[in-house]
N, C-alpha and C positions, 0 to 999 in steps of 0.2 A: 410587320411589313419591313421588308428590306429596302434601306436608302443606297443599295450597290445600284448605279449605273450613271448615266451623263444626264444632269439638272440642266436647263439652257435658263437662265435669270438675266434681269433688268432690274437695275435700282438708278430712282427718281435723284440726282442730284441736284443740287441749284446750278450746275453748268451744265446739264440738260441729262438726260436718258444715259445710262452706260450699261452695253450687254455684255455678259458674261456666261462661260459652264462652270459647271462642279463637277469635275469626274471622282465618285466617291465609292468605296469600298469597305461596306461594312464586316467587321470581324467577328461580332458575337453582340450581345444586346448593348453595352459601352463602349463598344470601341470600334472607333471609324477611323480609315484617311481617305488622302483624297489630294487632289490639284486642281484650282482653279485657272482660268485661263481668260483673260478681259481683252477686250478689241485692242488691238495691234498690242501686245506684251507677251509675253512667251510665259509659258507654264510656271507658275511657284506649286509648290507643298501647300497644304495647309498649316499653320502654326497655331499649336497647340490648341489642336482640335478637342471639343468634349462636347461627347455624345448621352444625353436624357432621355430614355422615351423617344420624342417623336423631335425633340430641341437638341438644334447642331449650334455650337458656338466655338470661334476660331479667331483669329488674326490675320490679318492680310497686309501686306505692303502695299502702298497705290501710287504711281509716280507720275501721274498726268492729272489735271492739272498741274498738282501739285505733290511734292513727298510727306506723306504721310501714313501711320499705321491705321488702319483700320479696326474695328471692334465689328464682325458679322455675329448674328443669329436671325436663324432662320427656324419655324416649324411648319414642318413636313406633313400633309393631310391629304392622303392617298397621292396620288399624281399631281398634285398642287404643291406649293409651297408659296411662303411668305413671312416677311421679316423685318429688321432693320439693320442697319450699316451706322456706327458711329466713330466718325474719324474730327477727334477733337469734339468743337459746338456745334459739327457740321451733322444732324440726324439724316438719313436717307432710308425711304420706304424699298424694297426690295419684292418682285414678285415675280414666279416664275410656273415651270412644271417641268414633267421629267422629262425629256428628249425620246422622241419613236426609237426601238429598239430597230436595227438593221434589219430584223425577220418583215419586221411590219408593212 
């Protein structure tokens, strides 16, 4: 299964709900990129993305509440996914599915 197109995700913080996409583009069986995009912030890269199987793990900057690097992994199981987010002590559940394709 190919993780090429737009993920739409929610991960549970302690300062409540934040949604986000993945727009990601898989290359071959390890190797993806992609940009994520979280409510009101403009698109980053992913940082240093590594692709397993069905297991995406990345980095992310986060500047609201507060600045910090984030640690994502997520796995992918058909049109679902689910994960977590560790930025610091702070763990975050992450859950989402893939976005309806524009044909749809």
């Amino acid at each position: 299964m190919s993780l090429t197109g737009t993920w739409q995700l929610s991960i549970a913080t302690p300062v409540g709900d934040r949604r986000f996409e993945l727009d990601l583009v898989q290359h071959g069986p390890d190797q993806i990129s992609g940009v994520s995009r979280y409510e009101q912030e403009e698109a980053q890269e992913l940082t240093e993305p590594q692709l397993s199987g069905n297991k995406l793990t990345w980095k992310t900057a986060i500047t609201q509440p507060i600045k910090v690097t984030a640690t994502m992994e997520l796995t992918f199981d058909g049109d679902s996914v689910s994960g977590t987010a560790k930025a610091g002590i702070f763990p975050a559940k992450i859950v989402g599915q893939r976005a309806p394709s524009a044909a749809e």
